[in-house]
C-alpha positions as a Markdown table, in Angstrom:
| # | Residue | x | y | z |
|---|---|---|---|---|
| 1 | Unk | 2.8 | 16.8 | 13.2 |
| 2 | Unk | 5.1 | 17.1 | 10.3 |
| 3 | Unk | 7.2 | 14.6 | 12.0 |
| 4 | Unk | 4.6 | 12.1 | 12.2 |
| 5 | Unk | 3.7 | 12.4 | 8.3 |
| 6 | Unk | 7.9 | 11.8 | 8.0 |
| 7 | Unk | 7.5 | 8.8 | 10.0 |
| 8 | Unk | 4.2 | 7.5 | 8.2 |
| 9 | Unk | 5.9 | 8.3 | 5.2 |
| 10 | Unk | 8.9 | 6.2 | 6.1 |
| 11 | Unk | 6.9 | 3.4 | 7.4 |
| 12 | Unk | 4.6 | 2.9 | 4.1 |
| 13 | Unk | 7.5 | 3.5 | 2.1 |
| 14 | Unk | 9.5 | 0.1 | 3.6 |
| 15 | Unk | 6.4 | -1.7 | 3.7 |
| 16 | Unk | 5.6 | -0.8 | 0.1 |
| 17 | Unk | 9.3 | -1.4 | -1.1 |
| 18 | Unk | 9.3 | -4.8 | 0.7 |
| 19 | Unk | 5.8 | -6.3 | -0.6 |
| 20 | Unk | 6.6 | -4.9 | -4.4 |
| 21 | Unk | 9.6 | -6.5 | -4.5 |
| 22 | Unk | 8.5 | -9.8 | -3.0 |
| 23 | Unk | 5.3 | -10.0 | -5.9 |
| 24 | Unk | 7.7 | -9.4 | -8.4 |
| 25 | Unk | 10.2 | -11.5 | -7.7 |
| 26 | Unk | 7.3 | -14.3 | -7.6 |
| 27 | Unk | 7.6 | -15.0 | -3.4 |
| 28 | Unk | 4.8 | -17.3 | -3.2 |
| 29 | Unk | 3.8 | -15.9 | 0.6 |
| 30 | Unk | 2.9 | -12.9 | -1.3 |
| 31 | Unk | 1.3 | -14.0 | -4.8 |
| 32 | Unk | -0.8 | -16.8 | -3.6 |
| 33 | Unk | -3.5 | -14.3 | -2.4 |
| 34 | Unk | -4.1 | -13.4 | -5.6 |
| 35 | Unk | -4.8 | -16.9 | -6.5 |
| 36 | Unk | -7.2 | -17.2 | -3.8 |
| 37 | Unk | -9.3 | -14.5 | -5.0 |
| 38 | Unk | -9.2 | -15.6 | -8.4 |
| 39 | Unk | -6.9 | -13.2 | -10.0 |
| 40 | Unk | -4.2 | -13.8 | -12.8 |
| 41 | Unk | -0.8 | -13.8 | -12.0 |
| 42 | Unk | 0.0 | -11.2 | -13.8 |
| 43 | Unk | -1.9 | -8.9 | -11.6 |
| 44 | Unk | 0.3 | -9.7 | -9.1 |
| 45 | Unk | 3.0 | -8.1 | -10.9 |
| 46 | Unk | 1.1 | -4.8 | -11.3 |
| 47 | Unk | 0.3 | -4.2 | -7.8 |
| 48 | Unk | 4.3 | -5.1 | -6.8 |
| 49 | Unk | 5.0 | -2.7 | -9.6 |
| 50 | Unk | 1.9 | -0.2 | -8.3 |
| 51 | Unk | 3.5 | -0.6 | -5.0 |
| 52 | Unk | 7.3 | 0.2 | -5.5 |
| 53 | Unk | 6.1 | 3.4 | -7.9 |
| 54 | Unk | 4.2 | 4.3 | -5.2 |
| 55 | Unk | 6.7 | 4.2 | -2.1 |
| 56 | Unk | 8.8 | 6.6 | -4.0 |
| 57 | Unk | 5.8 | 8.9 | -5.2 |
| 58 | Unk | 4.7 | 9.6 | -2.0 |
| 59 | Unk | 8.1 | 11.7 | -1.3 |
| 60 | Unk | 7.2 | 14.4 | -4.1 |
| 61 | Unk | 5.3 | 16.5 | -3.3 |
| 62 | Unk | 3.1 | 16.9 | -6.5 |
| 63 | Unk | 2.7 | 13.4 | -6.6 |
| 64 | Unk | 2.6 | 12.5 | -2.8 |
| 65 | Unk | -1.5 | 12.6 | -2.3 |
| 66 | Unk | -2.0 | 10.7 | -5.4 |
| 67 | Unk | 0.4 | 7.8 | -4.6 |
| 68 | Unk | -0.6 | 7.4 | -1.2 |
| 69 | Unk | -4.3 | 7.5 | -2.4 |
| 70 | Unk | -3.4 | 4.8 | -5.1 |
| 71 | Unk | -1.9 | 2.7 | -2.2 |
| 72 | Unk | -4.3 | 3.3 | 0.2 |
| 73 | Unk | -6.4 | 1.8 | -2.9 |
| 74 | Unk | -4.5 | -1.3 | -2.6 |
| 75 | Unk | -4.7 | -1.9 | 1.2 |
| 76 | Unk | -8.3 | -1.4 | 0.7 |
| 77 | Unk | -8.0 | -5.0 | -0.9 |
| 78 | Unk | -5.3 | -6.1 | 1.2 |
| 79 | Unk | -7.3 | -5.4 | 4.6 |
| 80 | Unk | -10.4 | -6.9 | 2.8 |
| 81 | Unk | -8.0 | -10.8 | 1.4 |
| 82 | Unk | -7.4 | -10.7 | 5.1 |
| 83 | Unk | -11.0 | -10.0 | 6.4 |
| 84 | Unk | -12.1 | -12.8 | 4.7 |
| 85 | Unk | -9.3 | -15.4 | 4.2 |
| 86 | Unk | -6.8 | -15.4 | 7.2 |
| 87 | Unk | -6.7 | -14.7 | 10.6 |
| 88 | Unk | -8.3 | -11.4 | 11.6 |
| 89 | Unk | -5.0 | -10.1 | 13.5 |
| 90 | Unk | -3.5 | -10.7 | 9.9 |
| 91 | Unk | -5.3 | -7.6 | 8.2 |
| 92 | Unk | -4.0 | -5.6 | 11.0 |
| 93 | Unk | -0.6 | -4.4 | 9.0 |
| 94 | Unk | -2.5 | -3.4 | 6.0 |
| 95 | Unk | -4.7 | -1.6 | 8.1 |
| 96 | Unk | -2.0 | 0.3 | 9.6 |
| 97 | Unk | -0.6 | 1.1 | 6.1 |
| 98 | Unk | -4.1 | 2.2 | 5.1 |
| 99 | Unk | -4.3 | 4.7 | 7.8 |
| 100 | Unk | -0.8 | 6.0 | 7.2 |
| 101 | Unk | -2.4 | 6.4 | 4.0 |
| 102 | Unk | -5.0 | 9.1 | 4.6 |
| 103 | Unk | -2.7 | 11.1 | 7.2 |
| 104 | Unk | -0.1 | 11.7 | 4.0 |
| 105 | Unk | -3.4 | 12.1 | 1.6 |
| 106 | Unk | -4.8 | 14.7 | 4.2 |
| 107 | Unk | -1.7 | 16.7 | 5.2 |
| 108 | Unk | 0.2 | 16.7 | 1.9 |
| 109 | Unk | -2.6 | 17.5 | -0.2 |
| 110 | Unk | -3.1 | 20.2 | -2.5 |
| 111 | Unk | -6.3 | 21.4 | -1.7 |
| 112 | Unk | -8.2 | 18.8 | -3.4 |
| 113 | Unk | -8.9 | 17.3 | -0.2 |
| 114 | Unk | -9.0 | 19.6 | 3.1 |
């Protein structure tokens, strides 16, 4: 099992690293969401910079349960943009990121949860 945590670990970290970067270098594939729902731009830039502090939180161990929580936080939203605005298959990567989520939240935590 502690393989599997590695690997979801791995997995949410790219994905994290990739969409951060992306809203803060302005890509408009991944800021015009935020448009749709009404947001500022600028909160595009928090979540890219939420994102990136979280891919590399999740690999301490003091901070991995909280950093995965806070993402699983924002793939909460993401599944929910793609519920309602796009293609249902399209929530399906958020989803998967979101599940990743609560396996690192449940077997890294620190006995707040479990």
């Amino acid at each position: 099992m502690k393989n599997v945590v590695w690997a979801a670990m791995a997995f949410v970290t790219l994905m994290m690293l990739m969409g951060g970067v992306m809203k803060l270098m302005g890509n408009p594939a991944a800021t015009t969401s935020f448009a749709t729902l009404g947001l500022p731009a600028l909160f595009a830039t928090f979540i890219g910079v939420c994102e990136i502090a979280g891919a590399f939180g999740i690999w301490f161990r003091r901070t991995s349960m909280y950093a995965a929580g806070g993402i699983a936080i924002i793939m909460v939203g993401a599944v929910y943009y793609h519920l309602m605005h796009t293609p249902v298959a399209e929530a399906t990567p958020a989803f998967v990121v979101l599940f990743c989520c609560g396996l690192i939240v449940n077997r890294r935590g620190t006995g707040i949860i479990g």
